[in-house]
C-alpha positions in Angstrom: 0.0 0.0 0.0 1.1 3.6 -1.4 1.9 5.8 2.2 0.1 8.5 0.4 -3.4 7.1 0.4 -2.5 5.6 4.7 -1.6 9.0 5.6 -4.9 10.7 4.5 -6.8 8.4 6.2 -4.5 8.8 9.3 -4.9 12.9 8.8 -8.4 12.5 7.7 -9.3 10.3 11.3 -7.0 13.0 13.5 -9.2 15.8 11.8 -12.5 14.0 12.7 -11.3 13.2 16.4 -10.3 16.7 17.3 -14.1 18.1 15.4 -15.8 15.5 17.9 -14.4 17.6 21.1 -16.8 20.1 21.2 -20.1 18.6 20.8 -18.8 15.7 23.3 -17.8 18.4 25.7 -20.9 19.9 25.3 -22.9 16.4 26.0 -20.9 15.7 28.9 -21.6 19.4 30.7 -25.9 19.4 29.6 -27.5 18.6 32.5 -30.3 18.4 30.3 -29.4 15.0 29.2 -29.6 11.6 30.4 -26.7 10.2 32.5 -26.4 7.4 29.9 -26.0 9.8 27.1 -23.6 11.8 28.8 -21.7 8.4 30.4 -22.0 7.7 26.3 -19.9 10.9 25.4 -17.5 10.6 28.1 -16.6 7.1 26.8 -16.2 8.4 23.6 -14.4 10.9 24.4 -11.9 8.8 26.4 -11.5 7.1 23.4 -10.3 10.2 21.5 -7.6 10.5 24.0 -6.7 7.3 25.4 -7.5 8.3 28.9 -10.5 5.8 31.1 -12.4 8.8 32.0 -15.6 6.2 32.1 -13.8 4.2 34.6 -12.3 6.7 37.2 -14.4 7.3 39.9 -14.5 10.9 39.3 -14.4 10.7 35.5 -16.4 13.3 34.4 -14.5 16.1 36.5 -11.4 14.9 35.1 -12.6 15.2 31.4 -13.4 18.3 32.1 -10.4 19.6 33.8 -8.7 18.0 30.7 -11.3 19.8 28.4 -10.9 23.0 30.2 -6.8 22.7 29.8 -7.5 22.0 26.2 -9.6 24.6 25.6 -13.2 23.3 25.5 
């Protein structure tokens, strides 16, 4: 396989992922929502960044602290 065509896939995915912050970060602060939608977006994003948010007791304060840090 040509690295061309792998690497805009790879850029393609990165673009996506870092898109997906926002309206994550926005599920995971609406109070609005169900706790399994916002669990839901809080496992999503810790799979964008490879942190277990979902499984640390106090998960969804440290997304946001790392949200907050990152500018969301």
């Amino acid at each position: 396989m040509d690295a061309k065509p792998r690497d805009d896939v790879a850029h393609f995915l990165m673009h996506r992922k870092r898109q997906a912050v926002a309206p994550l970060a926005a599920a995971i602060r609406d109070d609005n929502l169900s706790d399994a939608r916002r669990d839901h977006a809080l496992q999503t994003l810790a799979l964008i960044t490879g942190r277990a948010y979902h499984r640390e007791k106090n998960g969804r304060e440290h997304a946001q602290e790392w949200l907050s840090r990152h500018g969301q």
